[in-house]
N, C-alpha and C positions, 0 to 999 in steps of 0.2 A: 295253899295259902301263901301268899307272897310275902318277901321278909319284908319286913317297916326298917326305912334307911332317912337320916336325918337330911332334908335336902334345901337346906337355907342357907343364908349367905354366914360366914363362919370367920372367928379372930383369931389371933394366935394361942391364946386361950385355950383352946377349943381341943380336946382330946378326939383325934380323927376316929378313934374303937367306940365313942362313945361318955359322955359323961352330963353332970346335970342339967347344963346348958344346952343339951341335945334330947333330956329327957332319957336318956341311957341310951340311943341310937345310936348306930354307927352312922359317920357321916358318908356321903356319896361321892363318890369318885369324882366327876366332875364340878362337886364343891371345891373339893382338895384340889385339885389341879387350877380351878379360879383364883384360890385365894395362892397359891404357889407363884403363877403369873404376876398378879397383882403386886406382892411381893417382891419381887424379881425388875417387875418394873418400873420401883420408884427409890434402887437400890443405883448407884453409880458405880458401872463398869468399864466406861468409857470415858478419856478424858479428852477437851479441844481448845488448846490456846491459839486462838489466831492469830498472826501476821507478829507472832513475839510480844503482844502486848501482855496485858495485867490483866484481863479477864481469862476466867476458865468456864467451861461451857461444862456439864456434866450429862451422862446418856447413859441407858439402862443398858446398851450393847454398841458393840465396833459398829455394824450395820446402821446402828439407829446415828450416832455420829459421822459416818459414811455416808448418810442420806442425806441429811441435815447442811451436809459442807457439799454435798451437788444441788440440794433445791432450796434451802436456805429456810424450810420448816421448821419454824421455832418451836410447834407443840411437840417436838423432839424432845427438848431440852428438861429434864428432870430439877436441874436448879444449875446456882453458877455463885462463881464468889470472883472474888476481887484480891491477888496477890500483890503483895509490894514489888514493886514494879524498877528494871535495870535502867528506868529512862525516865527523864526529869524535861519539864520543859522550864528553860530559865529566859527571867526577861532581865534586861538591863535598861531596870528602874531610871540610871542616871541619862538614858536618852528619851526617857518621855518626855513629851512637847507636845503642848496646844498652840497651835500656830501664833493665835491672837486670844487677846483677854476676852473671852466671852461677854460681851457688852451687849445691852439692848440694842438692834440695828449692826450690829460686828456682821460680816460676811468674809466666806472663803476661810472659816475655820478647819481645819484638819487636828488627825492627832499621828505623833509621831512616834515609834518605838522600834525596841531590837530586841529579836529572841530567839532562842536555839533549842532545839529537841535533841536532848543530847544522851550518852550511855551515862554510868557511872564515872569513867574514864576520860568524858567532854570529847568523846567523838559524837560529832551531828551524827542522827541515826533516824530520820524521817528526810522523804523529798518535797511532800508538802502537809500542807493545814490551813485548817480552816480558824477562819478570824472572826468571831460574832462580835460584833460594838453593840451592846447594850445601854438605851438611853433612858434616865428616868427622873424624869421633872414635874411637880405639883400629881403627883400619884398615877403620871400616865409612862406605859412604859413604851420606847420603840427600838428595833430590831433591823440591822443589816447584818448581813453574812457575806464574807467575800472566801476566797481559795487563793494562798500564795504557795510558788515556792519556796522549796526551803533550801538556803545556800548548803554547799555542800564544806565547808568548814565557814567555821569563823559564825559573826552573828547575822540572822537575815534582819535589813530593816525593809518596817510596816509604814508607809503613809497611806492613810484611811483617804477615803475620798470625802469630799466635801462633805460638812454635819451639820449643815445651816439648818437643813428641814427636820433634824431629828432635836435639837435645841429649841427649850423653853425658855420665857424670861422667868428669875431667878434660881434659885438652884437648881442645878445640874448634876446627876451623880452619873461616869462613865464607866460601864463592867465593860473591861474584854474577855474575851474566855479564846483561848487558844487551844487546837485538837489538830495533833499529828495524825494526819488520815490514813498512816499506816498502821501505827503502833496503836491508836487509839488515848495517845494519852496525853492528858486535859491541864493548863493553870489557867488562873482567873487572877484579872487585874483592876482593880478599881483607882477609878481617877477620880 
């Protein structure tokens, strides 16, 4: 007669000798060893800050992180958080500038600014970033994205290209959102 071994999916709970949840069976070895993996792999043993920025990437082994940073496999990634961060991006509010008073019929509006991706210490610490102008008038919204460099001291300035076509008549609300393409990290400016 063959022993009876409990052979179902099993929690931590679960006494491997056997107990009520089992019916008194012992459970099966390749139960145990399922739920041990399972375990194992949604525990974080590996950790990947990339390029110095404020995200952490988390991975249930070196390997699985090791993989992830040669093929760029996100279903790698067990979870991720967001640390306070050694880098600040600063605008200098006092050089924004809309070219011309936005007026029904105005052409050849731009916007003008200055801003730095800097350390703690206001050393620039990115060479570029991306610039989204964000336009949203009478509940429609429109989108440009450009890539500048970024001056290697001091402040870089942004002139937008033309935003005749992204301009509605009457109000106007302008988001920029600035991301150092290295560091990853982000401010939002609204005009």
């Amino acid at each position: 007669m063959a022993k009876q071994i409990y052979n179902e999916k099993i929690s931590r709970n679960t006494s491997w000798a056997g107990d009520a949840s089992t019916s008194g069976l012992p459970v099966a070895g390749g139960r145990v060893q399922e739920f041990i993996k399972d375990e194992l792999n949604t525990k974080a043993g590996s950790f990947y800050r990339p390029g110095g920025g404020n995200f952490v990437y988390c991975f249930a082994t070196k390997e699985d992180k090791d993989l992830f940073i040669q093929t760029g496999n996100e279903s790698l990634i067990i979870d991720s958080f967001e640390t306070e961060s050694n880098y600040s991006v600063y605008i200098n509010q006092e050089t924004l500038v809309l070219s011309k008073s936005v007026i029904e019929g105005s052409t050849g509006n731009t916007v003008t600014f200055q801003f730095k991706i800097a350390d703690k210490n206001g050393m620039v610490s990115d060479s570029k970033a991306s610039i989204v102008f964000s336009f949203l008038a009478s509940g429609v919204m429109k989108k440009y994205t450009t890539e500048v460099q970024v001056k290697s001291e001091g402040w870089t300035t942004v002139v937008s290209d033309v935003i005749d076509k992204y301009l509605r008549n009457g109000e106007n609300t302008i988001s920029i959102t600035i991301t150092g393409l290295t560091l990853s990290i982000s401010s939002l400016l609204i005009v």
